[in-house]
C-alpha positions, 0 to 999 in steps of 0.5 A: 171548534172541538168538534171540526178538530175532532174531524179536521179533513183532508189537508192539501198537501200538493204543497206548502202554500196549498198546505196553508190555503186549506188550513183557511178554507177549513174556517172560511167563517172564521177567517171571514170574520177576522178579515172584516173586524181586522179591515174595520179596526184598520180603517177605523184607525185612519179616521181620528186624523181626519176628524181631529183635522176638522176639530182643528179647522172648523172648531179650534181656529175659529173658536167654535166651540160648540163645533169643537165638542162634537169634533170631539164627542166624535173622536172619543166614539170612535176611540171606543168603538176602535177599542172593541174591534180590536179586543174583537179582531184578536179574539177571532183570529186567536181561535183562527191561530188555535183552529190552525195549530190543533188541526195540524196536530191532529192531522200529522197524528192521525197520518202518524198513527195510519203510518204505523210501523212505517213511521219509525223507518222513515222519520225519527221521533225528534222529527215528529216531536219537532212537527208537532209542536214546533212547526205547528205553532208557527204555521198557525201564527202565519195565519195571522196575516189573513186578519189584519194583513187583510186590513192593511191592505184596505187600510192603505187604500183608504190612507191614500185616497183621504190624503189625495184629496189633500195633495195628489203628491202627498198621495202619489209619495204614500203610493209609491213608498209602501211598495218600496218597502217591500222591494227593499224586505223582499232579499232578505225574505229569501235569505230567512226561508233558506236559513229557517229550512236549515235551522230545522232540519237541523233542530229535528236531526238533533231532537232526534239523537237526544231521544237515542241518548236518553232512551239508551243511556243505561247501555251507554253507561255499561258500555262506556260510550256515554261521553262519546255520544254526549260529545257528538250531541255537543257538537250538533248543538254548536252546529245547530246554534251556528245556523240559529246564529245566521236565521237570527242574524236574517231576523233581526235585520228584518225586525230592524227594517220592520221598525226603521223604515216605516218610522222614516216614511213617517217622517219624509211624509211628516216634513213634505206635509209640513213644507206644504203648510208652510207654503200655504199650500194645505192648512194647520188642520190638514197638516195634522191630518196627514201626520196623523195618516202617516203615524196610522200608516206604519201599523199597517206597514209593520203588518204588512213586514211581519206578515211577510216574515210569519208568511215566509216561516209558515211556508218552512214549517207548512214544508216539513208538514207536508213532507210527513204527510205525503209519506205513505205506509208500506202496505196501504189499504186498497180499495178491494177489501177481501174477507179473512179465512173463516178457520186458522189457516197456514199462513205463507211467506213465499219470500223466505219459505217460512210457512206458520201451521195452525197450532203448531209452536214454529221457531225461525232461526238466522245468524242474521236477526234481521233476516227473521225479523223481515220474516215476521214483518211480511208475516204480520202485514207491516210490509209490502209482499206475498204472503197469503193467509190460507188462500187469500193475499194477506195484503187483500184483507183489511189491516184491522181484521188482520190486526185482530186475529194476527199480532207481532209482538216486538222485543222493543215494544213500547211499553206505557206508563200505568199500573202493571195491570193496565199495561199487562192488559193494554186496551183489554179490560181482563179479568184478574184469571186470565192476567195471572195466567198470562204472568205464570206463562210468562214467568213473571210472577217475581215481577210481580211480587218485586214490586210494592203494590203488586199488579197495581204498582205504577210503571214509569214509561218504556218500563224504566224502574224495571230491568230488561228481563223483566220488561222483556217477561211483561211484554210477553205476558201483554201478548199472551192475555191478548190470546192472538189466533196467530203469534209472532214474537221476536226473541222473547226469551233474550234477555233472561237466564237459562232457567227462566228460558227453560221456563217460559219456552215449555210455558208458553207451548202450553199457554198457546196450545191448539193456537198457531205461534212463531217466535224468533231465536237461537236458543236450544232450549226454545228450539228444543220446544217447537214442532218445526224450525226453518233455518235462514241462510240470506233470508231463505229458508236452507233448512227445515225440521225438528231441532234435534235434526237440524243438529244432526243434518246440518253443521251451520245450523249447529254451530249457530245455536250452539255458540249461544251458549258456549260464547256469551258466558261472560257477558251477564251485566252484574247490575240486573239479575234477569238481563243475559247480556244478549239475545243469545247469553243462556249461561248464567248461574243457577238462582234460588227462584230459578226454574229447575230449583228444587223449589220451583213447583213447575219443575221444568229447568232440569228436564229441559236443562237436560235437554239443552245440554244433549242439544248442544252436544 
């Protein structure tokens, strides 16, 4: 079974009910053999009635004793052979249920994992968590019908023909009533499908505002916003327990009608029988028979109820599947699969202008982040456009090959839980040189020695027990050991002071020399360092230069960089010595480990410091 998880196929996902119609094809065998060992209990159990009847006929009342003990033999033997179906039926479509959860789960992140970037745009985590686990457990347990409901059936076949050649209208009320029950079940199947497919959405919606409040909770709480979103997250918890009410108000009434009904069947098939034996009309023995029948009778009954129930669930939960399954990236891979260029190329956005050089340090600038951020999507292959690498469409060329030569690295990327070194060195396996100089042009050798054991101090997930700047430091030293042909980071200096800024920008021009990198930013200090800045008016390029000629040339622009530090120096959280308040706060006070401090050997803070100053008048 590993190994077919481990390759789970192509799913069906025209729909729901195709959805689950692949999950059995993909274990015919299995489910093959759950029908038959389920079909063989089932009937198996419709066999003691009768052999206790001819016990009862053709031993017990005529003092047959010799008849009545192998009547009996009979009965024990097929109680034991009864029993291994059993424990034999649920162990396969225990593995039925298993195949069914994992292969969805593995379906849904595989499609997660080809989504990519797409994924977060267009479902919330909460919605995939929820997917995952939820839905498919229930989507495995609505397999169960293919087991026994398939018994049931043949169960119920058998439980009619054995009684009509007992009495053709015990038989015809058997027939009849079965699918009354159905009709009568049928309503409130309809009612669970609506309230189930309300519950979860729901139940993912609310999934999804948890994972916000605890990912953000050390903002609220420097905000004061903590209470405020708690409330809205009660409120969706009581909306969420109301719809709970009303799908568990459906259940229960069908769990009711599950029990209920098949125990007065039981009973008016009970008192014809008994009236019939009264009258003469069938014996003691054939009226033991027929209860015995009907007791038989409301197992596959149950079956046939909760199967239906299972069925209508699976359909919700195969439903939100789908729906994830049939989304699609917002670049796919084609068929036409073209080579990258051979040697570092220019890479062009023809949407914005923005045009990356090879070895050269390129800075974009917007009074919009979003506007740059875009950049950098088209720039790095995340979105649909019209960017070419050199002479080739960048969409043409293989996202692998692509990856392997062009990285964007995000200011919120996720960082996960390991040693410092493992998450410095990501799937690279480093030596100890290059993660150092990866730390020192990052400007985080404090990181490292603020912690207990170093490189190999454990780091909780998303970086926890680290402070924004030093989160935002490690994330820069994980790309830079990745050593990228073409860099693209998104504000990698805004949450650390001044002198640390100053420090990274002149490290990392000299870390990414002869290599092409474009970051996102308004701070003078890491305009100050790049070869060419294209500033953006509406996600177009109105200016290109140096810094110190945009300064000269262009007012807005001036303004923009300019109000980067003379705005935000109000804005340090007292709580995090590296975090600056904002992608933008460059005006905290000198500290003794700072860059530009008489002891910082690079002594790059008060050259460039002179710099920013000069900038900004």
């Amino acid at each position: 079974m590993t190994e077919r998880i481990m390759a789970p196929g192509t799913p069906d996902c025209r729909s729901a009910g195709r959805y689950l119609w692949w999950l059995v094809t993909s274990q015919r065998g299995r489910i093959a053999a759950g029908a038959i060992l389920g079909s063989a209990w089932m009937v198996c159990m419709t066999l003691p009635p009768y052999v206790l009847s001819r016990a009862i006929d053709d031993g017990l009342t005529p003092g047959r004793w010799d008849a009545l003990a192998g009547w009996v033999g009979a009965v024990v033997g097929i109680g034991v052979l009864n029993a291994w179906l059993a424990i034999m039926r649920h162990r396969t479509m225990t593995r039925v249920r298993m195949d069914a959860a994992f292969r969805t789960v593995q379906v849904v992140a595989l499609h997660a994992t080809r989504l990519g970037a797409t994924l977060s745009r267009k479902v919330t985590a909460g919605e995939v968590v929820t997917i995952g686990f939820g839905d498919a457990g229930v989507i495995a347990q609505a397999l169960t019908i293919t087991g026994p409901g398939v018994g049931s059936v043949l169960a119920y076949v058998v439980v009619a023909a054995l009684l009509l050649a007992v009495s053709p209208l015990l038989a015809a009320v058997v027939l009849l009533g079965v699918p009354l029950l159905a009709v009568l079940l049928g309503p409130l199947m309809g009612r669970l499908s609506g309230a189930e497919t309300a519950y979860r959405a729901r139940q993912g919606e609310l999934a999804a505002r948890f994972g916000d409040i605890a990912a953000g909770l050390r903002v609220l709480n420097g905000i004061g916003g903590k209470e405020v979103y708690a409330e809205r997250y009660r409120r969706g918890s009581r909306e969420l327990q109301e719809k709970g009410y009303q799908v568990g108000a459906v259940t229960s009434w069908i769990q009711a009608l599950g029990v209920g009904l098949p125990t007065l069947f039981l009973g008016a098939v009970t008192w014809l029988a008994a009236r019939m034996a009264a009258q003469g009309d069938i014996t003691v023995g054939e009226l033991v028979a027929v209860y015995g029948y009907a007791a038989v009778l409301v197992l596959p009954v149950t079956f046939f109820i909760e199967g239906s129930y299972g069925l209508s669930r699976g359909l919700v939960a195969a439903r939100r599947v789908v729906r994830l399954l049939t989304l699609e990236p917002d670049v796919t891979s084609g068929d036409a699969r073209l080579d990258p260029p051979a040697s570092p190329s220019v890479l062009r956005d023809p949407g914005s202008g923005v045009e990356i050089a090879p070895g050269e340090l390129t800075a974009l600038v917007s009074a919009r982040p979003g506007d740059c951020a875009a950049v950098l999507d088209r720039l790095g292959g995340f979105t649909r456009s019209a960017v070419t690498w050199g002479a080739v469409r960048l969409g043409d060329i293989d996202r692998a090959r692509v990856r392997e030569r062009i990285l964007v690295a995000e200011n919120e990327a996720d960082l996960f839980a390991g040693t410092l070194r493992d998450v410095i060195a990501g799937s690279a396996d480093p030596d100890e040189a290059a993660v150092e100089r990866a730390v020192h042009a990052a400007m985080a050798e404090d990181v490292v020695r603020g912690l207990p054991d170093g490189l190999d101090s454990p780091i909780d997930p998303q970086g926890r027990n680290l402070s924004g700047g030093q989160r935002q430091r490690v994330r820069l030293a994980r790309a830079l050991l990745a050593d990228p042909e073409i860099l693209l980071a998104a504000e990698p200096t805004s949450a650390v002071d001044a002198h640390t800024e100053a420090a990274i920008a002149a490290r990392l021009r000299a870390a990414r020399e002869g290599r092409a990198t474009a970051v996102t930013t308004t701070s003078p200090l890491v305009l100050d360092q790049a070869d060419t800045v294209y500033y953006l008016l509406d996600g177009s390029v109105a200016a290109a230069g140096s810094h110190r000629d945009l300064l000269r040339d262009h007012p807005g622009y001036r303004r923009l960089v300019s109000r980067g530090t003379e705005d935000t120096e109000d804005t340090d959280d007292p709580q995090d010595p590296d975090d600056a308040g904002g992608p933008a706060d460059t005006g905290r006070p000198e500290a003794p480990d700072d860059p530009g401090h008489p002891h910082d050997p690079d002594g790059v803070g008060g050259e460039t410091g002179a710099r920013h100053e000069e900038a900004v008048r």
